[in-house]
C-alpha positions in Angstrom: -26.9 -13.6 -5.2 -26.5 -10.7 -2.9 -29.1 -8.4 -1.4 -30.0 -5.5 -2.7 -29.5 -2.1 -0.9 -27.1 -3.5 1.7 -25.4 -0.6 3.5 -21.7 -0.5 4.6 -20.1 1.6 6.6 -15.8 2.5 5.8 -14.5 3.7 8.9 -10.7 4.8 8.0 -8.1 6.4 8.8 -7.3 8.9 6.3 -9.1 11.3 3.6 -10.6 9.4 0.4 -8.2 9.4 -2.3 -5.0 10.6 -0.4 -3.4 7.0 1.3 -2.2 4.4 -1.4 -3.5 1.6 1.5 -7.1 2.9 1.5 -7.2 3.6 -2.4 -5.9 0.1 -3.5 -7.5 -2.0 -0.5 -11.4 -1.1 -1.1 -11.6 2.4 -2.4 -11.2 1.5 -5.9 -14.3 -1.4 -5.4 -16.6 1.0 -4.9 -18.4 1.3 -8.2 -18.6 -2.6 -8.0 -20.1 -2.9 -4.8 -22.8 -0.3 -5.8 -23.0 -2.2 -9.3 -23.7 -5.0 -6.9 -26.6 -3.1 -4.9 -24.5 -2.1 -1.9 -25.1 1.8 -1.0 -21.9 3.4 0.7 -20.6 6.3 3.3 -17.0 6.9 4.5 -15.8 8.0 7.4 -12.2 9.0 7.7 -10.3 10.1 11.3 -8.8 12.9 10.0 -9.6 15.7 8.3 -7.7 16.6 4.8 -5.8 19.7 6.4 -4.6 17.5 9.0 -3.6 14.7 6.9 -1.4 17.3 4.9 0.7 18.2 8.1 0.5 15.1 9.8 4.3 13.7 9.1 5.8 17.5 9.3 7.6 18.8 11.8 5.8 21.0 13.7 2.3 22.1 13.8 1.8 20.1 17.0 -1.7 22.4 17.8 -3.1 21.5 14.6 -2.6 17.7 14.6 -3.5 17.6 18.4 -6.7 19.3 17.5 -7.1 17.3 14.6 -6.8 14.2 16.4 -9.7 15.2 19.6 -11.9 16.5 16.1 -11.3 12.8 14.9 -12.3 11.0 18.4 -15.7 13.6 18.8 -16.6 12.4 15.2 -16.5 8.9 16.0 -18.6 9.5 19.2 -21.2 11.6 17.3 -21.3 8.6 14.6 -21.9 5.6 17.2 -25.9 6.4 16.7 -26.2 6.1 13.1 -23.7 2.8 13.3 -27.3 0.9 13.8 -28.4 2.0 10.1 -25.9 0.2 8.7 -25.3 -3.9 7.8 -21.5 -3.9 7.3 -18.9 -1.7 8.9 -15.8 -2.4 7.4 -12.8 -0.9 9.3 -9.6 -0.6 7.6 -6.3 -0.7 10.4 -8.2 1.0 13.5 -11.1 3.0 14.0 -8.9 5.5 16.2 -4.9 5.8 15.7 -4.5 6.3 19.5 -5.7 3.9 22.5 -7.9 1.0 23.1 -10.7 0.0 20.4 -13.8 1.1 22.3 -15.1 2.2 18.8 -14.9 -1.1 17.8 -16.1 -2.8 20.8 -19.3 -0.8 20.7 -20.1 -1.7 17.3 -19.2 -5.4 17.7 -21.0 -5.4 21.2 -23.3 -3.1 22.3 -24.6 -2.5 18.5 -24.0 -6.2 17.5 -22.7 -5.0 14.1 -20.7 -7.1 11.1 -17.3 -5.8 11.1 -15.5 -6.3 8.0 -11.1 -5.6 9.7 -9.1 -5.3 6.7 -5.4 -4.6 7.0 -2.7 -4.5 4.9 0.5 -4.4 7.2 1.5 -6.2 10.7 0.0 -3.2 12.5 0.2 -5.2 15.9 3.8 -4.3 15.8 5.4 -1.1 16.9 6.7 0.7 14.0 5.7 4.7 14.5 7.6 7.7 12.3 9.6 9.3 14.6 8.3 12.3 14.0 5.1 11.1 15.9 7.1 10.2 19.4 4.3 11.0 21.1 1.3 9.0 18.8 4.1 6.2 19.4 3.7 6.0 23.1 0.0 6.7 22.9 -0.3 3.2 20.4 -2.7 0.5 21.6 -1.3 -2.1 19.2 -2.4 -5.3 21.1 -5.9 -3.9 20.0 -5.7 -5.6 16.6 -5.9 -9.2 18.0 -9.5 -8.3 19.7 -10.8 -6.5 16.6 -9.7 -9.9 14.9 -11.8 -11.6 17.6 -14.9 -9.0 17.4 -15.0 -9.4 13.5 -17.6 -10.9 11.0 -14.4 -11.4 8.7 -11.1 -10.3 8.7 -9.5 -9.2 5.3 -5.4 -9.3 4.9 -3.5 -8.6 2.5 -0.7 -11.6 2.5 -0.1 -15.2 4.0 1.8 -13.6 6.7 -1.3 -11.3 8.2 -3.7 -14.0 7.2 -2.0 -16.3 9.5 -2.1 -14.1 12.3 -5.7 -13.1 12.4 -6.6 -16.9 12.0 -5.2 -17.0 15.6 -8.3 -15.0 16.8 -10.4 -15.7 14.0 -11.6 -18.5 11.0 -13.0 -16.2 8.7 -10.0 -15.0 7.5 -9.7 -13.9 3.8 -7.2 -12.9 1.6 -7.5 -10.1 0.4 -4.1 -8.8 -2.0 -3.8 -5.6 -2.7 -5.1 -5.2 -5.7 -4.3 -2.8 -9.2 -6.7 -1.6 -11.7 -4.8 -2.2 -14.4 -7.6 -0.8 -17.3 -8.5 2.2 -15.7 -5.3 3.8 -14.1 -2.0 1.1 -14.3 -2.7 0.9 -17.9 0.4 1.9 -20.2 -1.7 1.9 -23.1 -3.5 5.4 -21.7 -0.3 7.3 -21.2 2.1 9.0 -23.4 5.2 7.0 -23.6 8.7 7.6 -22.4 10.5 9.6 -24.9 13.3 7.7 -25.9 16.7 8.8 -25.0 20.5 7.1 -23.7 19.4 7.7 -20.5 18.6 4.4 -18.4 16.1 5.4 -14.8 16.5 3.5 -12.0 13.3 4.3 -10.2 11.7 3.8 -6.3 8.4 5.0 -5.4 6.9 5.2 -2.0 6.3 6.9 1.3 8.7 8.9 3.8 8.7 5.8 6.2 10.0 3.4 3.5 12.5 5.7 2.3 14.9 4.2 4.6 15.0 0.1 2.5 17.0 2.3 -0.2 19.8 2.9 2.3 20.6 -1.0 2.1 21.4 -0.8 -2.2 23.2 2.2 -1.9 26.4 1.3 -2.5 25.1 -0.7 -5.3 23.8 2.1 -7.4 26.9 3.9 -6.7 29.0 0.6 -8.5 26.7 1.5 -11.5 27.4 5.5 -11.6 30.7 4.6 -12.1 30.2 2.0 -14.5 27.6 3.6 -16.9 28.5 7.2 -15.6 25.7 10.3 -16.8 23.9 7.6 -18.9 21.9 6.5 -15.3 19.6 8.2 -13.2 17.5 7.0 -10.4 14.6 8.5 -9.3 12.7 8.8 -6.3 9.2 10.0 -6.5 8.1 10.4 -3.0 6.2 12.6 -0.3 9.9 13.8 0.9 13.5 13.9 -0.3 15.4 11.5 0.6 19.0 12.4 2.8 21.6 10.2 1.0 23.8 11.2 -1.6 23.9 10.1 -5.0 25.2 12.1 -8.0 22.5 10.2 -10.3 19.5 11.2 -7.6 16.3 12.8 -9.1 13.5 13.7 -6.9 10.1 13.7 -8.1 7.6 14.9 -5.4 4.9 12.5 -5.6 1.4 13.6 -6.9 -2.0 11.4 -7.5 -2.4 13.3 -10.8 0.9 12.4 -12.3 1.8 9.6 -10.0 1.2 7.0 -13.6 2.9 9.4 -16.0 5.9 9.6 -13.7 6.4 5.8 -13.2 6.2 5.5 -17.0 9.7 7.2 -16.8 11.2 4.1 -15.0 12.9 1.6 -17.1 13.0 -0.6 -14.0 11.4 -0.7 -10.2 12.9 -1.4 -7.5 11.3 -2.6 -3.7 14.4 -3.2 -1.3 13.5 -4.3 1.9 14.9 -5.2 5.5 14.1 -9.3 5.8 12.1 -8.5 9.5 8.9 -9.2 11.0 7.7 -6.0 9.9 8.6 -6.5 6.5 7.1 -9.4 6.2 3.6 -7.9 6.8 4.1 -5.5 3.3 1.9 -6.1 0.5 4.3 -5.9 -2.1 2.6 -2.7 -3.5 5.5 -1.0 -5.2 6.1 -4.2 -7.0 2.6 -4.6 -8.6 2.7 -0.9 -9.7 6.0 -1.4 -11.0 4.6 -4.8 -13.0 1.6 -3.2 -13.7 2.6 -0.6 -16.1 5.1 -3.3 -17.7 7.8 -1.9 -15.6 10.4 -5.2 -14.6 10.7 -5.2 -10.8 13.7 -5.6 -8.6 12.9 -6.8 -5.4 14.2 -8.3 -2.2 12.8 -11.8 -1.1 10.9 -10.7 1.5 7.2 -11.6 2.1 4.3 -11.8 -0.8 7.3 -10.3 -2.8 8.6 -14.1 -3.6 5.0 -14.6 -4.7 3.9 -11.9 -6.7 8.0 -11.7 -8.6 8.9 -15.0 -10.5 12.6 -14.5 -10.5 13.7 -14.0 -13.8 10.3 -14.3 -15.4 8.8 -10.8 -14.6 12.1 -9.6 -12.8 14.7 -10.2 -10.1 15.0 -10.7 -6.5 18.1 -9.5 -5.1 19.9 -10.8 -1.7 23.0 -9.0 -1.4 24.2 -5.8 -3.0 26.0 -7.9 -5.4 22.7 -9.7 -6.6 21.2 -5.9 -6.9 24.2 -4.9 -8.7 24.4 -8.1 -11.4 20.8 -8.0 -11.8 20.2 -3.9 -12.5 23.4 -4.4 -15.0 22.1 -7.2 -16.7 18.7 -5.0 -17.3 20.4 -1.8 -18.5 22.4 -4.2 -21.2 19.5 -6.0 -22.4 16.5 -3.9 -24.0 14.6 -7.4 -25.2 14.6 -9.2 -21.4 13.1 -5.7 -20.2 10.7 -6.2 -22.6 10.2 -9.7 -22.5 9.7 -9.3 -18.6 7.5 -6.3 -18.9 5.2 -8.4 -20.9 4.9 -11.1 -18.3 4.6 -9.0 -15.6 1.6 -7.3 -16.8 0.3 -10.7 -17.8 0.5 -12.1 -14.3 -1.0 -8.5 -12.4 -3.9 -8.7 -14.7 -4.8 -12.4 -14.1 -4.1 -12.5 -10.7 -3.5 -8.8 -9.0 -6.1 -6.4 -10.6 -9.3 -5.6 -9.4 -11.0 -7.2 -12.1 -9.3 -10.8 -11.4 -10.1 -10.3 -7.5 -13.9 -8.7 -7.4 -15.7 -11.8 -6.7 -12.9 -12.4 -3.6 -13.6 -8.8 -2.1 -17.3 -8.6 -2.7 -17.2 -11.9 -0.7 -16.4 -10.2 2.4 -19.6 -9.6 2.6 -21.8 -12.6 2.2 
């Protein structure tokens, strides 16, 4: 049984509630740690008006500022770190240079740190709107957090295997859904039934580049199925390729459930890299979550988490994407049929109900 009244510390990168890593790695355990006696505090780097403008053009004042506010916060917090029994860091304490946030805590304060992360962040792989945060990286930081930590948490195999290098208290940790309180079809109004058949992607300006590769595919189906297909992209910026079936949806955490709903499958292309191989396979179990099938490439946790044509499809070539897309719009049972299994298999194995125990043993 755990101690009552134990207090962690989240030291994150970004505002509560505004990054999908930081609400579906731990933000969404928080009434169960506290159900489980745990008392909590957050501190994020950045402030919520730099978040906003942080991958715009521009406003180079304003994130510079925003970045030396971030690194006098953490200075003016080391005091209070000895208060605290867990400090559980998700990616880095700082977004620029060497962990000395962490080294204190580890070694001067002699602290538990809980490292959680949910891509291969040793890896360069900066927006290149942020040139400069990309030369000011410290990347090889990650494998001495790994060696400074209490326990490391990772989202996939992949990551797990890399911070057992440094590390044997390794967990893993998926990224997990709440599929009763927010990817839960039942709680929405349903799509209003029409001839038209969505195509849908979600996900961030950075990952808006994995659609390039299916391109041509979705093109093959405009002609074939002509102004009965759309395909959507809900995302934090338009995308620059041009489709004659493209509808953008700017992404929003208040209609981000109702807007998926729309989809009548998901797709999650990606590039078969070393990078790629660190995702989580989030778009996936959002996709699977709501009863959505999902299309995905074989890269990753994606093999694990999509039983090829169980739950839905994954795709090789552009052929495979095309075959597999076309065999979905034709068939209105197998969508069904895989929507059911897929939201069988997120709620027994990728929710946050099925994986409590897992994350709340982090901290033992």
């Amino acid at each position: 049984m755990l101690k009552n009244r134990l207090r962690i510390l989240f030291i994150c990168p970004y505002p509560l509630g505004e990054a999908p890593s930081q609400r579906f790695r731990f933000e969404q355990y928080f009434d169960i740690l506290r159900s489980n006696g745990f008392s909590i505090e957050v501190r994020s780097f950045l402030s919520l008006s730099v978040w906003k403008v942080l991958y715009q053009r521009g406003n180079s004042a304003r994130k510079i500022f925003g970045v030396l506010k971030g690194f006098l916060d953490r200075i003016m917090l080391l005091p209070s770190v000895r208060h605290y029994d867990f400090i559980f860091i998700h990616r880095e304490a700082t977004p620029i240079g060497p962990p000395w946030f962490e080294w204190m805590v580890a070694k001067v304060f002699r602290k538990k740190i809980i490292y959680d992360f949910d891509d291969a962040i040793w890896l360069p792989n900066t927006s290149e709107e942020n040139n400069l945060a990309s030369k000011l990286k410290w990347h090889s930081k990650v494998s001495s957090i790994c060696k400074w930590s209490y326990a490391i948490s990772c989202g996939n195999e992949y990551l797990r295997d890399y911070a057992k290098r440094f590390n044997s208290r390794v967990f893993l940790n998926p990224t997990t859904i709440d599929a009763e309180k927010l990817h839960n079809p039942a709680l929405y109004s349903q799509k209003i039934k029409s001839d038209t058949f969505t195509i849908g992607w979600t996900g961030t300006h950075s990952t808006l580049q994995y659609i390039d590769f299916i391109v041509p595919a979705i093109q093959f189906l405009e002609k074939k199925f002509s102004s009965r297909l759309k395909f959507t992209v809900i995302a934090d910026k338009k995308p620059t390729f041009e489709l004659s079936s493209l509808h953008f949806v700017q992404w929003s955490k208040e209609n981000e459930i109702q807007d998926l709903l729309q989809f009548d499958i998901g797709l999650m292309p990606l590039a078969d890299d070393i990078w790629a191989k660190g995702k989580c396979g989030f778009k996936a179990l959002q996709y699977i979550a709501l009863g959505i099938p999902a299309l995905a490439s074989p890269v990753g946790v994606n093999s694990i988490i999509i039983d090829d044509g169980i739950n839905g499809f994954l795709c090789n070539s552009v052929i495979q994407w095309e075959e597999s897309i076309q065999k979905l719009i034709e068939d209105t049972e197998l969508r069904k049929l895989m929507g059911t299994k897929g939201r069988e298999k997120i709620v027994n194995h990728y929710s946050v109900e099925s994986n409590s125990s897992n994350f709340l043993s982090l901290f033992e």
